[in-house]
C-alpha positions in Angstrom: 152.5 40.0 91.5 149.4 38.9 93.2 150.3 40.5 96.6 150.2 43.6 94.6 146.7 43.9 93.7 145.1 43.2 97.4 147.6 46.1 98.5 146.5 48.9 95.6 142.9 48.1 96.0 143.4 48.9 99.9 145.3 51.8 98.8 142.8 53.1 96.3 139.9 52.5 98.7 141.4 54.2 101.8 138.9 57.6 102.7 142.3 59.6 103.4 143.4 59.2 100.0 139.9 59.8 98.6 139.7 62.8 100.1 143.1 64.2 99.5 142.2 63.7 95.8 139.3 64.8 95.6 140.6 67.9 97.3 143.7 68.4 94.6 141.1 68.2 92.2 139.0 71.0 93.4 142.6 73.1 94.2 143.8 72.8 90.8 140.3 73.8 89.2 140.4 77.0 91.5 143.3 77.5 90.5 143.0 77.3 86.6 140.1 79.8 87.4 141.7 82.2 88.7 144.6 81.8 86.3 141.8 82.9 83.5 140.0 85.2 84.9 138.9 88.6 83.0 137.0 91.4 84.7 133.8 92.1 83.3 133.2 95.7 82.0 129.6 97.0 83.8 126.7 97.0 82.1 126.0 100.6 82.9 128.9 101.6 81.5 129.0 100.0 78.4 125.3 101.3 78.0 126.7 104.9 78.6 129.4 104.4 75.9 126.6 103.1 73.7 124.7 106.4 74.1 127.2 108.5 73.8 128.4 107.8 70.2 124.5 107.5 69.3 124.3 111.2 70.0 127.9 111.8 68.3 126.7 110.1 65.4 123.4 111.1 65.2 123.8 115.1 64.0 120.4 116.1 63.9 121.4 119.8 65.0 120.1 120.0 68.1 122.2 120.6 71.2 122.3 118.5 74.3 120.6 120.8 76.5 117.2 120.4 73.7 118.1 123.6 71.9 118.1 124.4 67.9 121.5 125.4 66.8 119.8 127.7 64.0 118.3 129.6 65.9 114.8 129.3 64.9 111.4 127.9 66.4 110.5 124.9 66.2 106.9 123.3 66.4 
């Protein structure tokens, strides 16, 4: 039992093991990210969606070229 310790604390202190772990550990994270990963809809698009049911919704009676519906001026 006491040769054991000497041995894991050479082990534990070696740079090839250091660096193998610390590489694992940036492996695995990569690879949870890309594991979770959702596209993100453009903000242009979202903004053009946005308008679009803003004009649906809105029903003020005027076309989307400007123009009256009724027929009539207006000032």
């Amino acid at each position: 039992m006491v040769e054991l310790f000497p041995v894991i604390k050479s082990v534990l202190t070696d740079p090839k093991i250091i660096f193998t772990a610390v590489v694992c550990v940036i492996l695995m994270n990569f690879a949870s990210f890309v594991a979770r990963y959702r596209k993100k809809l453009p903000k242009k698009q979202v903004k053009k969606l946005y308008r679009q049911t803003q004009e649906k919704s809105s029903g003020s009676g005027e076309n989307s070229d400007g123009t009256n519906e009724g027929g009539g001026d207006s000032v």
